[in-house]
PyMOL commands that place a pseudoatom at each C-alpha (Angstrom):
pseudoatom trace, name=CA, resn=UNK, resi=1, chain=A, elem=C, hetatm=0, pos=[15.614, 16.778, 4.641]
pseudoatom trace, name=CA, resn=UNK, resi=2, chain=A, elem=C, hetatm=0, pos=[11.643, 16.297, 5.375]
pseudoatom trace, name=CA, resn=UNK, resi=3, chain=A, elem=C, hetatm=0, pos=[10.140, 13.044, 5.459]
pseudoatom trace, name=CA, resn=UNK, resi=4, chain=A, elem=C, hetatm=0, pos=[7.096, 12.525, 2.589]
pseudoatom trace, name=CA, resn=UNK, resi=5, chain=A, elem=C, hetatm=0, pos=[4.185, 10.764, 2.585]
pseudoatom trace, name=CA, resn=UNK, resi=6, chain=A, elem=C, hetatm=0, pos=[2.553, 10.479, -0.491]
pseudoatom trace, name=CA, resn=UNK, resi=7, chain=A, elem=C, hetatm=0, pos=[-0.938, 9.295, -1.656]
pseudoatom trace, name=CA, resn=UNK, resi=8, chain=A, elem=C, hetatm=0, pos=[0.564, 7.206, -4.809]
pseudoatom trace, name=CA, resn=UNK, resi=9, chain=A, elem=C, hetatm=0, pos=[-2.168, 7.280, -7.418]
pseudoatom trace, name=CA, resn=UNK, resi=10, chain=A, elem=C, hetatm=0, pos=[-2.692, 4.582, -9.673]
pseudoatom trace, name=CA, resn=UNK, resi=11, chain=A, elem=C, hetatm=0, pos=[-0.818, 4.152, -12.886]
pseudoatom trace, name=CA, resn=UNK, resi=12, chain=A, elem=C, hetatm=0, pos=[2.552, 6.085, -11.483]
pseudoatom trace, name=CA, resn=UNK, resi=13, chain=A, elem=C, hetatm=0, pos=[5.642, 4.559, -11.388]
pseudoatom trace, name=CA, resn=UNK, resi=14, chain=A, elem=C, hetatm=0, pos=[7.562, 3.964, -8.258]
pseudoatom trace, name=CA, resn=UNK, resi=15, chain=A, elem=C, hetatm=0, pos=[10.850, 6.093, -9.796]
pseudoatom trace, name=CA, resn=UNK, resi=16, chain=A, elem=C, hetatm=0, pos=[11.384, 9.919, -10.114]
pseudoatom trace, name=CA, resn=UNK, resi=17, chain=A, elem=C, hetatm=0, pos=[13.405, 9.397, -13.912]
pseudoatom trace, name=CA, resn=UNK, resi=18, chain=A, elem=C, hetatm=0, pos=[11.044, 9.268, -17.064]
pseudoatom trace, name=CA, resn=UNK, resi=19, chain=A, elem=C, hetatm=0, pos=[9.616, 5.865, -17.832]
pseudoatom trace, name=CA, resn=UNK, resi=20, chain=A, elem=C, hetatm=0, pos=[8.663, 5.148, -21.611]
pseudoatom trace, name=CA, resn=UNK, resi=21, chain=A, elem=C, hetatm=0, pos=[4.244, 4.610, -20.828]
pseudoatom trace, name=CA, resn=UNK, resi=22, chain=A, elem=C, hetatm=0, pos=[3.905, 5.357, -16.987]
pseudoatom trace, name=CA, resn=UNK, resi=23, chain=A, elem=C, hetatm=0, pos=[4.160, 8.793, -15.098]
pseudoatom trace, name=CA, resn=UNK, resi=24, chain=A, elem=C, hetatm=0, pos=[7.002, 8.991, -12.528]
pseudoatom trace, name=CA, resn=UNK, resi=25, chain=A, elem=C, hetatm=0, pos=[6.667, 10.835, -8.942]
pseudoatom trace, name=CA, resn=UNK, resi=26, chain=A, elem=C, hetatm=0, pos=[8.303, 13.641, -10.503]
pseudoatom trace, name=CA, resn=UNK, resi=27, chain=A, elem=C, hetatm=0, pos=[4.592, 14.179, -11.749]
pseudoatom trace, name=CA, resn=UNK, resi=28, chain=A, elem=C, hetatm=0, pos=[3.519, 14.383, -7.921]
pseudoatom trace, name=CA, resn=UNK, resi=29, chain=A, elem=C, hetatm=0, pos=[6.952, 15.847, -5.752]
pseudoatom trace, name=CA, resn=UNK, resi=30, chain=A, elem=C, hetatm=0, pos=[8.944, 17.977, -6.724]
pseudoatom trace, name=CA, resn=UNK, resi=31, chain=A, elem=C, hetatm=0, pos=[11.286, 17.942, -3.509]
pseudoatom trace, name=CA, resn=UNK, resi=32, chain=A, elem=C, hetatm=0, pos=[14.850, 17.147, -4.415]
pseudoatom trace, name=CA, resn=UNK, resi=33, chain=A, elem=C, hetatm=0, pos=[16.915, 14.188, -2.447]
pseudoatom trace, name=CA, resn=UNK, resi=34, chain=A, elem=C, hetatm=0, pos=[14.197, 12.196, -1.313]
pseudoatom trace, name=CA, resn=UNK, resi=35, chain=A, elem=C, hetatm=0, pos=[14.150, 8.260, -2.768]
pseudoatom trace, name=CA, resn=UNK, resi=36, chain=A, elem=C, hetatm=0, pos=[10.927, 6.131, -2.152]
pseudoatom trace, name=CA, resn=UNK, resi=37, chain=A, elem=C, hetatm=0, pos=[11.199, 4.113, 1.210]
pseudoatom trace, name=CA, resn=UNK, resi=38, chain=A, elem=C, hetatm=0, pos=[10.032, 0.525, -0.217]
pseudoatom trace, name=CA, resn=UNK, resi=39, chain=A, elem=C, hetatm=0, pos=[8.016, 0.490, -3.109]
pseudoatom trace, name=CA, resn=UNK, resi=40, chain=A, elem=C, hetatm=0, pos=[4.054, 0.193, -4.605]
pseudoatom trace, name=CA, resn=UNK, resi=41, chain=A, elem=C, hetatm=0, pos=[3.546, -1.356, -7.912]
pseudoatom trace, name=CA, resn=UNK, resi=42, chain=A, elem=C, hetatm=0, pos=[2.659, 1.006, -10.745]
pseudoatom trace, name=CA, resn=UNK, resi=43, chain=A, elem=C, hetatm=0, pos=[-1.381, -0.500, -10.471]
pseudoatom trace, name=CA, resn=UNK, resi=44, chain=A, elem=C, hetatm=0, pos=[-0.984, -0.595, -6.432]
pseudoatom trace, name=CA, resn=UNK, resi=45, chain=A, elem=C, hetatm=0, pos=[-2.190, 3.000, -4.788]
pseudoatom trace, name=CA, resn=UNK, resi=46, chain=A, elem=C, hetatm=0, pos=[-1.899, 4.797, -1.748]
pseudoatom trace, name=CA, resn=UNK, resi=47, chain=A, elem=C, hetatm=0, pos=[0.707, 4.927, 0.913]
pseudoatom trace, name=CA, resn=UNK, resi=48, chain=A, elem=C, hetatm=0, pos=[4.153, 5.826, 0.060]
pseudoatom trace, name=CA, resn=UNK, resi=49, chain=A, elem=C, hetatm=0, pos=[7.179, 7.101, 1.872]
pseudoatom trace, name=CA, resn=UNK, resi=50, chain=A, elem=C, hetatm=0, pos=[10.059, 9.274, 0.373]
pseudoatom trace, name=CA, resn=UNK, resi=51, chain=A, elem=C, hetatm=0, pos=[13.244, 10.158, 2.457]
pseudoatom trace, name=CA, resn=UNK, resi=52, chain=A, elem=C, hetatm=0, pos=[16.826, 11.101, 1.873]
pseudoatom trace, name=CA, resn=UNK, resi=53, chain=A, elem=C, hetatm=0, pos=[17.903, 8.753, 5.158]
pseudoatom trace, name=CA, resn=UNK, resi=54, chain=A, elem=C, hetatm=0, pos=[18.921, 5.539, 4.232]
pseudoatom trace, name=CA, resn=UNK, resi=55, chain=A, elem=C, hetatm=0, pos=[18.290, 4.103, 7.585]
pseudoatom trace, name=CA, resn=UNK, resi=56, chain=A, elem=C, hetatm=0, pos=[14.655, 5.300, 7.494]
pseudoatom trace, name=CA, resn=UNK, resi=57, chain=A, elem=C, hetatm=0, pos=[14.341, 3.132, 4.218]
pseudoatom trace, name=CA, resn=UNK, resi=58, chain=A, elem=C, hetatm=0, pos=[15.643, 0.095, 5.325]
pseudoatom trace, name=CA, resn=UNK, resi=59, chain=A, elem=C, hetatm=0, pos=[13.707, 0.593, 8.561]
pseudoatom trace, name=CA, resn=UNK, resi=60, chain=A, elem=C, hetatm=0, pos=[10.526, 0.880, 6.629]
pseudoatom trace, name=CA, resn=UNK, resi=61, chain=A, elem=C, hetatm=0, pos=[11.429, -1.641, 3.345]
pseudoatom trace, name=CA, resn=UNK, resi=62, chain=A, elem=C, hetatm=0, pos=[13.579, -4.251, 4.955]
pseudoatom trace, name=CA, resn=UNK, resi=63, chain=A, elem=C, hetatm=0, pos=[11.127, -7.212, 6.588]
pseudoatom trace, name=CA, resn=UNK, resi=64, chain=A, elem=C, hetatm=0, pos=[13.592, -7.962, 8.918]
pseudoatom trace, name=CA, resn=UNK, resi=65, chain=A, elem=C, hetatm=0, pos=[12.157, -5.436, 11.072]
pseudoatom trace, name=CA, resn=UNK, resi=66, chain=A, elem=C, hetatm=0, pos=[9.225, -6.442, 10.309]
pseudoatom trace, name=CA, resn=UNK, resi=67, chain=A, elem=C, hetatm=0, pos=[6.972, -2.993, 10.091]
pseudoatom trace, name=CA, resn=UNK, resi=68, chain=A, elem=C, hetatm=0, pos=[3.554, -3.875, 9.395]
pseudoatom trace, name=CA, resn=UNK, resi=69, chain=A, elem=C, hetatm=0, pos=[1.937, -2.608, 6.446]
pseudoatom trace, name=CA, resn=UNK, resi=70, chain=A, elem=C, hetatm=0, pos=[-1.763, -2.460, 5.419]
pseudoatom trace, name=CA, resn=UNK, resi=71, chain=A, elem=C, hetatm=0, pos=[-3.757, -3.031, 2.463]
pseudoatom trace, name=CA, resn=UNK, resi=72, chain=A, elem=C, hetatm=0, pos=[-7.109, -2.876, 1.183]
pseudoatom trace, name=CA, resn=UNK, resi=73, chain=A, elem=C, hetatm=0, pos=[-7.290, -5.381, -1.594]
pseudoatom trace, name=CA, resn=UNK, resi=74, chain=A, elem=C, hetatm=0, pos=[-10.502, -5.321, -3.590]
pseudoatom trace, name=CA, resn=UNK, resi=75, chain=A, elem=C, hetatm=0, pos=[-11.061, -8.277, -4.999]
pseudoatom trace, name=CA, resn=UNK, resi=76, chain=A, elem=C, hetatm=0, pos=[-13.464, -10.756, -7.351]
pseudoatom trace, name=CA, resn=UNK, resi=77, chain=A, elem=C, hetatm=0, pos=[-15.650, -12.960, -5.518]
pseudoatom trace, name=CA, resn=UNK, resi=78, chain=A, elem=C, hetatm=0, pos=[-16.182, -13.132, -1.868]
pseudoatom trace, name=CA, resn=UNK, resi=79, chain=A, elem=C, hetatm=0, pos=[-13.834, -14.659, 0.123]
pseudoatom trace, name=CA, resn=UNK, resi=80, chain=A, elem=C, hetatm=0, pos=[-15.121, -17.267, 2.309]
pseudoatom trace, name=CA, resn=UNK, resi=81, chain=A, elem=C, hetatm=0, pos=[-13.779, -18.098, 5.839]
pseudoatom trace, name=CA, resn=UNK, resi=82, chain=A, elem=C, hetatm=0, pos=[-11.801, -20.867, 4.656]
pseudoatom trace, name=CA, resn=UNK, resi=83, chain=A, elem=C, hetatm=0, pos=[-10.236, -18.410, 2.187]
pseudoatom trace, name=CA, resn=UNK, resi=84, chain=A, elem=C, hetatm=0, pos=[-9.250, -15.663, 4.778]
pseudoatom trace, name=CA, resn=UNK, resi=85, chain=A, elem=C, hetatm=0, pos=[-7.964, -18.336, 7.138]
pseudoatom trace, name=CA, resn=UNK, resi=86, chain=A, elem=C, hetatm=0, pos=[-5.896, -19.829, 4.472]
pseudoatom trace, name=CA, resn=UNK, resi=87, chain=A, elem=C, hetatm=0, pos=[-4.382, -16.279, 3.662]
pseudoatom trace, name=CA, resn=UNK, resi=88, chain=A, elem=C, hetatm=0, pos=[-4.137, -15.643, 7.758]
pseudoatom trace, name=CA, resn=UNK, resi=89, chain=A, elem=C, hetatm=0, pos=[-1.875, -18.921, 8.053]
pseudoatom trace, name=CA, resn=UNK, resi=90, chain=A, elem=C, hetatm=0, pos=[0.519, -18.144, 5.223]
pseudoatom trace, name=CA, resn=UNK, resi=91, chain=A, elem=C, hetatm=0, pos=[0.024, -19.129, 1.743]
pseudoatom trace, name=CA, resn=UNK, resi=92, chain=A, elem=C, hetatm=0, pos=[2.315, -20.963, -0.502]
pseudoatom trace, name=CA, resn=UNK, resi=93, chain=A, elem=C, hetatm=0, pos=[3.433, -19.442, -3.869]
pseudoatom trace, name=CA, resn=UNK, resi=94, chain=A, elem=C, hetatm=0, pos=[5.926, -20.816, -6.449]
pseudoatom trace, name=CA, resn=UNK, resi=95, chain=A, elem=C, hetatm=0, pos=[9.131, -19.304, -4.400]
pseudoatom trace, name=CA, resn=UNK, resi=96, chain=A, elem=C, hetatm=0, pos=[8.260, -18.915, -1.170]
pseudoatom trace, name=CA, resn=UNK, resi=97, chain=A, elem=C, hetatm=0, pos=[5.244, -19.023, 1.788]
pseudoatom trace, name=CA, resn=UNK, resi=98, chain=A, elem=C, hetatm=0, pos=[4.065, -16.162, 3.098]
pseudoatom trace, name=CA, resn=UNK, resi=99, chain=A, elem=C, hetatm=0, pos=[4.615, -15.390, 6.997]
pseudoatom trace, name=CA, resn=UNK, resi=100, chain=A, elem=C, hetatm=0, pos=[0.751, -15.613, 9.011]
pseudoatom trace, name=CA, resn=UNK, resi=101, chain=A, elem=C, hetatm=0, pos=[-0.477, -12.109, 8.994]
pseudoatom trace, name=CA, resn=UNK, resi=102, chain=A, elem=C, hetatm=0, pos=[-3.418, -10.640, 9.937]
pseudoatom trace, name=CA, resn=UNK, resi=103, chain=A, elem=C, hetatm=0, pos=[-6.580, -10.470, 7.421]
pseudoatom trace, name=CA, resn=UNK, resi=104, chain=A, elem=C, hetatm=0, pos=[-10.286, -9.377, 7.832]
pseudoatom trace, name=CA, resn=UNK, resi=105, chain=A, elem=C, hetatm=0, pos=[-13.413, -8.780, 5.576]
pseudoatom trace, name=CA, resn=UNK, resi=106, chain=A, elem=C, hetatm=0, pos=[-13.799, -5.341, 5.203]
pseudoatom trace, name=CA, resn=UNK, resi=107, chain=A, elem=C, hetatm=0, pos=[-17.139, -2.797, 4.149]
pseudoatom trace, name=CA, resn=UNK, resi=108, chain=A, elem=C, hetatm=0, pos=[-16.757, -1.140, 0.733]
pseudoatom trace, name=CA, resn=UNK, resi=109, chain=A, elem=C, hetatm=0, pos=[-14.062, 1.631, 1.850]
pseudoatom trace, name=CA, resn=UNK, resi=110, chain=A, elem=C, hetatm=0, pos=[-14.930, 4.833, 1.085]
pseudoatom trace, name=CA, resn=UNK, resi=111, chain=A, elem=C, hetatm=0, pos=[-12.690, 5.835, -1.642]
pseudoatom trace, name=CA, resn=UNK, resi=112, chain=A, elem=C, hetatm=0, pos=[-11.678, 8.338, -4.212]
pseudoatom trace, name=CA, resn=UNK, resi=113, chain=A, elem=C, hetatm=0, pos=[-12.271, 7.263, -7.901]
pseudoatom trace, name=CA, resn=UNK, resi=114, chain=A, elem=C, hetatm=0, pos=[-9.645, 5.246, -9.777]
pseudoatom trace, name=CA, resn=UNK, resi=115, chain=A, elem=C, hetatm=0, pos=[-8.498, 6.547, -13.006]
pseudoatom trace, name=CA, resn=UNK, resi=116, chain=A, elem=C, hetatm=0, pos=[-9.544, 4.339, -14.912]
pseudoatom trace, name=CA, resn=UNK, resi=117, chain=A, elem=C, hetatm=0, pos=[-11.582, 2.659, -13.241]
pseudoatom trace, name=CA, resn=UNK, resi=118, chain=A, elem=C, hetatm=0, pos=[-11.428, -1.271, -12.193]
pseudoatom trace, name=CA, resn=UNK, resi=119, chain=A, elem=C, hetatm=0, pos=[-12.921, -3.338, -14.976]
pseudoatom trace, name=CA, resn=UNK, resi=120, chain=A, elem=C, hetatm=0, pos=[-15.566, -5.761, -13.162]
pseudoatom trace, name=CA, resn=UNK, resi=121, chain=A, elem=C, hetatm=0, pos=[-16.967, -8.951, -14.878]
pseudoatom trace, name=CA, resn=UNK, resi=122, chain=A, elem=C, hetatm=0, pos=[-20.882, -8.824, -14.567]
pseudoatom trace, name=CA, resn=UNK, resi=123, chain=A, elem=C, hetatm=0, pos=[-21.799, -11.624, -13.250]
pseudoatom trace, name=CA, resn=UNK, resi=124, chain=A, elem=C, hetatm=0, pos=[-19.305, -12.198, -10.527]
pseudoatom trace, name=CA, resn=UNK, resi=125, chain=A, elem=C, hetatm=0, pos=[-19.630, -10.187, -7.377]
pseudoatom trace, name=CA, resn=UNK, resi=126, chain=A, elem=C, hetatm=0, pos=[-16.580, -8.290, -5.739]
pseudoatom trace, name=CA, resn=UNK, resi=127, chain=A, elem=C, hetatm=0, pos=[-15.441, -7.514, -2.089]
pseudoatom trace, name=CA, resn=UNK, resi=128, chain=A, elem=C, hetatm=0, pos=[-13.021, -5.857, 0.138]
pseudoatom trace, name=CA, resn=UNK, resi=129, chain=A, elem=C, hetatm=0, pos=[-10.656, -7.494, 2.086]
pseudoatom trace, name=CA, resn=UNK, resi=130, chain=A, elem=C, hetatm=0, pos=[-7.955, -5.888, 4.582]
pseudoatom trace, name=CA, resn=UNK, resi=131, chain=A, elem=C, hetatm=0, pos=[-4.086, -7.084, 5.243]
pseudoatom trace, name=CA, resn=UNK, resi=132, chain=A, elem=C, hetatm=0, pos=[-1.945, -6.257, 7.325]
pseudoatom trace, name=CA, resn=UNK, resi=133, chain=A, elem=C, hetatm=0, pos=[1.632, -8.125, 6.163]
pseudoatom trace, name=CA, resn=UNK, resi=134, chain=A, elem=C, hetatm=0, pos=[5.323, -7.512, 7.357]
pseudoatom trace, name=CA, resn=UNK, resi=135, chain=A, elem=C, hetatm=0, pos=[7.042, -8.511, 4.112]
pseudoatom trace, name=CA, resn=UNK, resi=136, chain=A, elem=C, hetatm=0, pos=[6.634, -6.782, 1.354]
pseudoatom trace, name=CA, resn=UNK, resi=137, chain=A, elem=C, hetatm=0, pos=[8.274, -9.076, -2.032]
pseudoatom trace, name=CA, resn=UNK, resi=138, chain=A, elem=C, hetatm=0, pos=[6.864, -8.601, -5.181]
pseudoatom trace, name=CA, resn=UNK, resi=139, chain=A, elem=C, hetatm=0, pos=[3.219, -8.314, -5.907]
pseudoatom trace, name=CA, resn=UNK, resi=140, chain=A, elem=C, hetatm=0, pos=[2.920, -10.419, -2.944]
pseudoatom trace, name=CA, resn=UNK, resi=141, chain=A, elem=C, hetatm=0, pos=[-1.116, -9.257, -1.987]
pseudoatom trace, name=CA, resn=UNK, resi=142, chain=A, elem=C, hetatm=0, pos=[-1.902, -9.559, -5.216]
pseudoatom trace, name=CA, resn=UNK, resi=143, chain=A, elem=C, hetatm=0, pos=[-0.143, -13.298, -5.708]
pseudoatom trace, name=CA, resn=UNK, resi=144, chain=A, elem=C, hetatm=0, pos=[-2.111, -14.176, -2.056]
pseudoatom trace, name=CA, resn=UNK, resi=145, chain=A, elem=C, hetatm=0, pos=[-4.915, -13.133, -3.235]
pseudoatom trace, name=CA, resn=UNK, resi=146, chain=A, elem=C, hetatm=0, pos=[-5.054, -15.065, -6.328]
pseudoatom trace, name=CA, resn=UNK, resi=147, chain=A, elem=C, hetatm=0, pos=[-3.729, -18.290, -4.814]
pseudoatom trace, name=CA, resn=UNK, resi=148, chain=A, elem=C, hetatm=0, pos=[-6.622, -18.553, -2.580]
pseudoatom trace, name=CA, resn=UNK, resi=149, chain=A, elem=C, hetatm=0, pos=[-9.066, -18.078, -5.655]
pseudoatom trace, name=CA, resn=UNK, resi=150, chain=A, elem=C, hetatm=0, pos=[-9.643, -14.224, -5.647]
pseudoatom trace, name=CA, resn=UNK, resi=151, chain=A, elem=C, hetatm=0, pos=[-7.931, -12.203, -7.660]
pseudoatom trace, name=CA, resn=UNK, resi=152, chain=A, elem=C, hetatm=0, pos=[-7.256, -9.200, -6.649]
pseudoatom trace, name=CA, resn=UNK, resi=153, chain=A, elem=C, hetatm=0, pos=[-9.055, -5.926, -8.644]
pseudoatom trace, name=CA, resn=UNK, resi=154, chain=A, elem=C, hetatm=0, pos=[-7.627, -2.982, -6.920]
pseudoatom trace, name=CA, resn=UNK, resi=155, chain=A, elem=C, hetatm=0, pos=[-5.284, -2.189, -4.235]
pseudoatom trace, name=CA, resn=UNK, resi=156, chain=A, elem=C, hetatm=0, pos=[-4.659, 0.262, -1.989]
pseudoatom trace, name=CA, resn=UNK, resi=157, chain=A, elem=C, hetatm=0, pos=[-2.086, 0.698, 1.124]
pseudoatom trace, name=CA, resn=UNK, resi=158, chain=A, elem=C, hetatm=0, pos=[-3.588, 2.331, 3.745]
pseudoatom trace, name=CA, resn=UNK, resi=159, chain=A, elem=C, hetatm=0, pos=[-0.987, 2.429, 6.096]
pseudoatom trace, name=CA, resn=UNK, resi=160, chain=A, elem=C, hetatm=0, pos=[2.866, 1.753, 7.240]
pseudoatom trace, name=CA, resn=UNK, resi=161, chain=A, elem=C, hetatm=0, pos=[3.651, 0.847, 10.709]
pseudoatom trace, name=CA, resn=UNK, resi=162, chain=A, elem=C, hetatm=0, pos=[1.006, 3.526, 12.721]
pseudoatom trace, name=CA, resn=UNK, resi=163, chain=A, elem=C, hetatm=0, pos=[0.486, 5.795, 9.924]
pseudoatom trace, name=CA, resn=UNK, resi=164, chain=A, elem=C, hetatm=0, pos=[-2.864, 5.673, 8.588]
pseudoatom trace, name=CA, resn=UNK, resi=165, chain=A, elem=C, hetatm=0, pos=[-3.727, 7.301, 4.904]
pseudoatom trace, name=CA, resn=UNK, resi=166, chain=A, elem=C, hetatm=0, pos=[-7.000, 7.880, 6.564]
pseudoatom trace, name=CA, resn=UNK, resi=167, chain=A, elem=C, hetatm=0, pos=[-5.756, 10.647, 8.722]
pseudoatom trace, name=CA, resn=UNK, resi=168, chain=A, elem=C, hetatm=0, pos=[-3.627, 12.183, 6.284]
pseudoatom trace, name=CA, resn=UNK, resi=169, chain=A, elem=C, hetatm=0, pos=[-6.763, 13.033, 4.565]
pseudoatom trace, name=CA, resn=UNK, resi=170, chain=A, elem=C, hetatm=0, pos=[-4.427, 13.386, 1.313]
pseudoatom trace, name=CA, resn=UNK, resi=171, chain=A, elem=C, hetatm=0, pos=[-5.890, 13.074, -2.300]
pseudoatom trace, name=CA, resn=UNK, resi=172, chain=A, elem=C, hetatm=0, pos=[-4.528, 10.989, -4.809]
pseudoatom trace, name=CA, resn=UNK, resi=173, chain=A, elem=C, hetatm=0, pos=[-1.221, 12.587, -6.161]
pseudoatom trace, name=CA, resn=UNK, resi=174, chain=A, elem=C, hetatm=0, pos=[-0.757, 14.829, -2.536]
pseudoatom trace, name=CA, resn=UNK, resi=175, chain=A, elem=C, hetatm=0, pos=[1.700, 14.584, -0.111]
pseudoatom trace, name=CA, resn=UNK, resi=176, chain=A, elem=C, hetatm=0, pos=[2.706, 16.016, 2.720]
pseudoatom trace, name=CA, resn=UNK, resi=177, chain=A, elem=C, hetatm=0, pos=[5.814, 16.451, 5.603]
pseudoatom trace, name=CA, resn=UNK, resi=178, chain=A, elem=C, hetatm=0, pos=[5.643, 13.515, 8.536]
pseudoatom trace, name=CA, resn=UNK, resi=179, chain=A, elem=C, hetatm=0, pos=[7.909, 13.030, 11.628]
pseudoatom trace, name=CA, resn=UNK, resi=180, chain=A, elem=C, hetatm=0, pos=[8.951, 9.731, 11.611]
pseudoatom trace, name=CA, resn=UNK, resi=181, chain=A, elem=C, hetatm=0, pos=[7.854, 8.829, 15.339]
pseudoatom trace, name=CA, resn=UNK, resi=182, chain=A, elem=C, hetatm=0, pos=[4.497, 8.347, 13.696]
pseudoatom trace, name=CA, resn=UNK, resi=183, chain=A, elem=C, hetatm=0, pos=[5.330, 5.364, 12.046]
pseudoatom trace, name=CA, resn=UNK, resi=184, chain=A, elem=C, hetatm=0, pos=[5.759, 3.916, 16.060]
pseudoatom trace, name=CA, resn=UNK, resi=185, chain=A, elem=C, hetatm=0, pos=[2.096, 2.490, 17.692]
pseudoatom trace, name=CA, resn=UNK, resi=186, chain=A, elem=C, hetatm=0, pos=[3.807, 4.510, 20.620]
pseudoatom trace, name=CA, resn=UNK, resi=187, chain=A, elem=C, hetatm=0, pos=[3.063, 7.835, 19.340]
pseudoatom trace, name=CA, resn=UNK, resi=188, chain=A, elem=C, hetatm=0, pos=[-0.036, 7.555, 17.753]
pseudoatom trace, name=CA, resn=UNK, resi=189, chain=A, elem=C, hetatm=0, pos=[-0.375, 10.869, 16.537]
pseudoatom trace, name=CA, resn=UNK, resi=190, chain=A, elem=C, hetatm=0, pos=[-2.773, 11.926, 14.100]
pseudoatom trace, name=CA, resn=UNK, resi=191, chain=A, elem=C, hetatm=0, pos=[-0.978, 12.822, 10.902]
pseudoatom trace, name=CA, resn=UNK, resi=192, chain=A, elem=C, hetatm=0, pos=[-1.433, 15.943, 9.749]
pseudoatom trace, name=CA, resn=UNK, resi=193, chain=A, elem=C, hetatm=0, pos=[2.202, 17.335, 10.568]
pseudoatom trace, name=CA, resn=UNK, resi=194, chain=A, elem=C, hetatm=0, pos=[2.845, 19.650, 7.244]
pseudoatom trace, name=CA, resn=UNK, resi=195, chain=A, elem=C, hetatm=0, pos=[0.911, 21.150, 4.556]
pseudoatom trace, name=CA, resn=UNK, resi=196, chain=A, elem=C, hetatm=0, pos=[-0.615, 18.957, 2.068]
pseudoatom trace, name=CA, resn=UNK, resi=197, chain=A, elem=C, hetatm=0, pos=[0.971, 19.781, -1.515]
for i in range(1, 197): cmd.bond("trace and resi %d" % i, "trace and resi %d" % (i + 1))
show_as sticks, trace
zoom trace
């Protein structure tokens, strides 16, 4: 059974049964077998992996083995170094502290449109931050974000371990077969492995 990686768009659910007001990835793969490998929240994009091999999952889900995963977190205001440092060093939230990870200010990404689009407040400027975190609990970059004083407005992964959205050149809702290997910084291959569906 292939390996999938998919270019969750916004607003789908993280499940292949029917949901009662969001999409599933029914809507987006229609291979049988495969299970997502961690998941993205229903307003997260980007990145996702689907397999049938239950040690590929917990490879890629459980933090234990700590594979790195990177976001680009648009958010409102504009962080200041204090801000990103805080976020570098861990941040603590109601249940737990985050583990240091590595964070950056980032250029406006060049991006497809969201549907809808983010909702911006006029008077308050926005940026573009990037993380790279090896946990992965529940709306965690989104709960950073916010505890250092900038929400977050839109979020996209952009990569799991070595494999970069970026050279998967796959629109929102497309997918496409991967070999496994690229998730490892040892390979480094470029990603485009299988047709794009």
């Amino acid at each position: 059974m292939p390996t999938l990686a998919l270019n969750k768009p916004f607003g789908v659910v993280c499940q292949f049964s029917s949901h009662d007001v969001h999409p599933g990835l029914s809507t987006c793969i229609a291979t049988p077998g495969v299970y997502p490998a961690g998941r993205l929240d229903t307003d997260s994009e980007g990145l996702l992996l689907l397999t049938d091999d239950g040690t590929l999952q917990a490879r890629i889900a459980d933090p234990r083995h700590k594979l790195p995963k990177t976001y680009w977190a648009q958010v409102e205001g504009i962080p200041d170094f204090v801000a990103l440092q805080h976020l570098r060093d861990g941040v603590r939230l109601s249940d737990f502290t985050t583990r240091p990870c590595a964070v950056r200010a980032l250029d406006p990404p060049d991006l497809w449109e969201r549907t809808p689009p983010v909702r911006f407040r006029k008077h308050i400027p926005t940026s573009w931050i990037e993380l790279t975190i090896s946990e992965g609990k529940n709306r965690q970059v989104r709960r950073m974000t916010a505890a250092v004083g900038f929400p977050t407005l839109r979020l996209v992964r952009v990569a799991i371990g070595a494999l970069r959205l970026t050279e998967l050149a796959l629109a929102p809702g497309e997918h496409c077969v991967i070999d496994p290997a690229q998730l490892l910084p040892t390979r480094g291959a470029s990603g485009r492995s299988g047709r794009r569906h």
